[in-house]
C-alpha positions in Angstrom: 11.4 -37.3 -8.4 8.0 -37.3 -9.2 6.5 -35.5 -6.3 9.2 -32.8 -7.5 7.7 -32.6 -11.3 3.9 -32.7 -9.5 4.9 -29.5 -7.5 6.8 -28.1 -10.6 3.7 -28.6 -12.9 1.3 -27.2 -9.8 3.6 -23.9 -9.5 3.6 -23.5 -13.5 -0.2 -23.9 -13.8 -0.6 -21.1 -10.6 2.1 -18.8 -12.2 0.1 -18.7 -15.8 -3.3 -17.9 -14.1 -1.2 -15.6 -12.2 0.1 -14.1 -15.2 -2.8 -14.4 -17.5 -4.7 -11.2 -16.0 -1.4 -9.4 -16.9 -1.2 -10.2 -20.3 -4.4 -9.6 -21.1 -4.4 -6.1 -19.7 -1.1 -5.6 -22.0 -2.9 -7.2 -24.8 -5.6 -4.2 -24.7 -3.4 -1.3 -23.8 -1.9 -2.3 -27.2 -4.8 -2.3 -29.3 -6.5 0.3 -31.0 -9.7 1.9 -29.9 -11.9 -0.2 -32.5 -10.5 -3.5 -31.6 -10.7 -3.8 -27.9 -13.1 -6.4 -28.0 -11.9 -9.3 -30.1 -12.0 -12.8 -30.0 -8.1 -13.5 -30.9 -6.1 -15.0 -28.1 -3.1 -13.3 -29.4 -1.0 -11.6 -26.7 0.5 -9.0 -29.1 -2.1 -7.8 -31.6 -1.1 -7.9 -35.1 -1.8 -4.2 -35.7 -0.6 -3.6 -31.7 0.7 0.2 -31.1 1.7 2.7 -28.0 -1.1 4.9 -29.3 -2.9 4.6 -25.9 0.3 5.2 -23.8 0.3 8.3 -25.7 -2.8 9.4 -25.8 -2.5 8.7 -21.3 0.6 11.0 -21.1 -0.1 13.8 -23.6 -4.1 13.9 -23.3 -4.9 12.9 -20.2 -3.4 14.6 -16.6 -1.8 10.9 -15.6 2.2 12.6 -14.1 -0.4 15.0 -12.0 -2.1 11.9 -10.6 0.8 10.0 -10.2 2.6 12.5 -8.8 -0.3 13.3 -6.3 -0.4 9.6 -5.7 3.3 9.9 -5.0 2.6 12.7 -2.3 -0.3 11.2 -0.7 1.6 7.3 0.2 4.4 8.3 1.2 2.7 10.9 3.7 0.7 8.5 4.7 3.6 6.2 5.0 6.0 7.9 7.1 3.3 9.8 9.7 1.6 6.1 10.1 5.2 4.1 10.5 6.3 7.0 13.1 3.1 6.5 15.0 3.3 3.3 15.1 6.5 2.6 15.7 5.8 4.3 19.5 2.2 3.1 19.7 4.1 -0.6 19.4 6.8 -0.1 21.7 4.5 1.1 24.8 1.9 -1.8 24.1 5.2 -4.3 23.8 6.8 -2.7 26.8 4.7 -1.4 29.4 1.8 -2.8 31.3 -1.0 -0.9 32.0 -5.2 -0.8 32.5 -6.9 -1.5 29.1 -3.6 -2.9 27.1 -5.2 -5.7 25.6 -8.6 -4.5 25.3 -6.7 -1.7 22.9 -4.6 -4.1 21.3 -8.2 -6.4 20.5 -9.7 -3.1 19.6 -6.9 -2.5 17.0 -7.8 -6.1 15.1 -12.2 -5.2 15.7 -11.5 -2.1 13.7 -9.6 -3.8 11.2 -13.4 -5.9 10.4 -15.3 -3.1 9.2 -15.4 -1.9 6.0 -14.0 2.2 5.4 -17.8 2.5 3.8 -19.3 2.7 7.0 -17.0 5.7 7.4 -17.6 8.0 4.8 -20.6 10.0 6.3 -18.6 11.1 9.5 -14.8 11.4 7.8 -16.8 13.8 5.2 -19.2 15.3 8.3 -15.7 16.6 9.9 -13.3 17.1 6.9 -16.1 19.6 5.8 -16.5 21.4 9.3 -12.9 21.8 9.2 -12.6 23.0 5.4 -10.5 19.8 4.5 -12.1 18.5 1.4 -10.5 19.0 -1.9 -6.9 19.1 -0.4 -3.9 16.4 0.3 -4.3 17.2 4.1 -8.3 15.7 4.2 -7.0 12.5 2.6 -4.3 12.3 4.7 -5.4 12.1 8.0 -8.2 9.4 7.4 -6.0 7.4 5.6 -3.6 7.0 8.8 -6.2 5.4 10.8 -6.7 3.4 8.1 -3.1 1.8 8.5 -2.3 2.4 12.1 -4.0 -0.7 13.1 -1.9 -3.5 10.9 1.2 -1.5 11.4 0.8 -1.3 15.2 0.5 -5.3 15.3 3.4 -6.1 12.8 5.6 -3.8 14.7 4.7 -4.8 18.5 5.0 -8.1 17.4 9.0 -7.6 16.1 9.4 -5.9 19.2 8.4 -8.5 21.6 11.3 -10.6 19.4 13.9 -7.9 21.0 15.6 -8.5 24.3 14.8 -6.2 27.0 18.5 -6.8 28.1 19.6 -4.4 25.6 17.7 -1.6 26.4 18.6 -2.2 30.2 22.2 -2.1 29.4 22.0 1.2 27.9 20.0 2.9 30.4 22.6 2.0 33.2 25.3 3.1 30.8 22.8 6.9 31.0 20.4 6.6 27.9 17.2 7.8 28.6 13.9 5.6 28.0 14.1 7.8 24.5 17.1 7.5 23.5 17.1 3.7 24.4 14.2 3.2 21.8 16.1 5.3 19.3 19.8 4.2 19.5 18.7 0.8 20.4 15.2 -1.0 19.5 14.8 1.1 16.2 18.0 0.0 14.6 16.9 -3.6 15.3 13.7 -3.3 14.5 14.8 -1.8 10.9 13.4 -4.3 8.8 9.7 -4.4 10.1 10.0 -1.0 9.9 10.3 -1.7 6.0 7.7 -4.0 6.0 5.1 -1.7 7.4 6.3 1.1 5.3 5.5 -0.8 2.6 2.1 -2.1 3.5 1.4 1.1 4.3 1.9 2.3 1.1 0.3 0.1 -0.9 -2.7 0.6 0.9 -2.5 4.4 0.4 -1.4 3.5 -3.7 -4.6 1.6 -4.0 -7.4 3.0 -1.7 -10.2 4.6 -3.7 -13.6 5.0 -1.8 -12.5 7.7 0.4 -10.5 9.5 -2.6 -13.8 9.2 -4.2 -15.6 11.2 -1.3 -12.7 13.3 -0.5 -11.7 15.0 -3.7 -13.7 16.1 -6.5 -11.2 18.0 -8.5 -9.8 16.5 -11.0 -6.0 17.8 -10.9 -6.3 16.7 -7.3 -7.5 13.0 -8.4 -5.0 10.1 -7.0 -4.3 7.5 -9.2 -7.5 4.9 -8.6 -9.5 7.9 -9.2 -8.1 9.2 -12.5 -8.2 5.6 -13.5 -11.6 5.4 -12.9 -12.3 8.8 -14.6 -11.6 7.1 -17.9 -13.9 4.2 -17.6 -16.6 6.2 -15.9 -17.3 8.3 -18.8 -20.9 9.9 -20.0 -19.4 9.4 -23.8 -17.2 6.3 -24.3 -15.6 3.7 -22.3 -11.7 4.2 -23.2 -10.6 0.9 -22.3 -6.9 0.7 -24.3 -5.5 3.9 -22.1 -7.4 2.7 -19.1 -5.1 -0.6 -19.2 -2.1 1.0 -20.5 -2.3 3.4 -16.9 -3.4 0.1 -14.9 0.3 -1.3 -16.2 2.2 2.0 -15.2 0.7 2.1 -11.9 2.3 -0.5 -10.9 5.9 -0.2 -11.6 6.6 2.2 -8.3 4.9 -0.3 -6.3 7.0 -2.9 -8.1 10.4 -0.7 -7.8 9.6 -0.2 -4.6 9.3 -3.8 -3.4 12.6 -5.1 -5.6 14.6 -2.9 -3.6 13.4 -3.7 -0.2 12.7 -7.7 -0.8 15.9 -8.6 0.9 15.0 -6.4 4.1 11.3 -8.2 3.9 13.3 -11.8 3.5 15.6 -11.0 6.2 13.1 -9.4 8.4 10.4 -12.6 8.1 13.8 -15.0 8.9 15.0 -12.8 12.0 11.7 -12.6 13.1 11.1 -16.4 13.3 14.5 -17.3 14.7 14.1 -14.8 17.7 10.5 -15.7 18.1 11.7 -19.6 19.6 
């Protein structure tokens, strides 16, 4: 009984400095300009308003950037997941010279930060006239995921018995149309899983946006976020937090309707993996 009330007391105390960054950022997005700095521990300000929500979607170009953001993810997203997906297979399947030297490479690239590539990803976006458009965020970004995708999938893979792909190619499925018809299907739920990492990191990635695109109408969400605090005039806090809540509700959306895929992924995953 009382270890139960400890861990009770220990998961309320991490949800409320969980929590506590949240409200705060909700406290400022409803304050006005001149009262962004106070010393009241008020959640809802007494003179609280939806002026800087306003001001963020009638003044400021937050649907383009959203919408951009939108574009870019889910690119990114569904070119990485289909690469990996067959990237995974052949390292889970097949033996051959260099596998897990590859595979090792995968997690070594996974140690340094994307700093140390801006100088060539802009070097060759610019040879090839990429900069300033979807396409040159695109294609670095997919490296970018490839990695962590290729290891979450081979891993689920490895869970699936061979069996069933031997069945169907004596009952005539090609090597193909085994991995489609058969291992896909199975493999649904990672496949969920790293469509959603990859997304996120897409959603959220900022210092190769920054290099990449200079425009604003082109800006993705981190960067038109970061266009209102990086000002030469004023510092514009209250919509800056008000667009730091908004930005996460598709993330948020996203993940409420896949959590029982995640859930019953992580559960398959460990059953088949005794």
């Amino acid at each position: 009984m009382i270890s139960n009330i400890f861990a009770y007391l220990i998961l309320i105390l991490f949800s409320l400095i969980s929590l506590y960054p949240i409200l705060n950022v909700l406290s400022v997005s409803l304050r006005p300009y001149n009262r962004v700095f106070v010393t009241s521990l008020r959640i809802i300000p007494e003179d609280a308003s939806l002026e800087n929500y306003y001001v963020l979607f009638t003044k400021r170009p937050f649907l383009r950037w959203m919408l951009n953001s939108i574009i870019v993810s889910v690119s990114v997203s569904i070119i990485g997941v289909a690469v990996a997906s067959l990237a995974a297979y052949g390292f889970s399947r097949f033996k051959f010279i260099g596998r897990q030297i590859s595979l090792l490479s995968f997690l070594v690239t996974q140690m340094f930060p994307p700093a140390m590539f801006l100088i060539p990803i802009y070097l060759l976006l610019n040879k090839f006239n990429l900069l300033d458009s979807f396409r040159g965020l695109i294609i670095p970004y997919i490296p970018l995921v490839l990695p962590m995708a290729v290891w979450i999938l081979k891993g689920y893979y490895d869970s699936i018995p061979i069996d069933l792909e031997e069945a169907a190619r004596i009952d005539g499925a090609t090597l193909l149309g085994a991995f489609y018809r058969i291992v896909l299907p199975l493999a649904s739920p990672a496949l969920v899983i790293t469509f959603l990492f990859s997304f996120m990191s897409a959603w959220s990635e900022y210092i190769i946006a920054r290099v990449v695109l200079s425009k604003v109408e082109l800006f993705t969400l981190p960067l038109g976020l970061a266009n209102l605090i990086i000002n030469e005039f004023q510092t514009d806090w209250g919509t800056y937090s008000a667009g730091a809540l908004i930005v996460t509700i598709p993330v948020l959306i996203i993940f409420l309707s896949i959590s029982k895929y995640i859930v019953g992924g992580l559960t398959l995953g460990g059953v088949t993996g005794e």
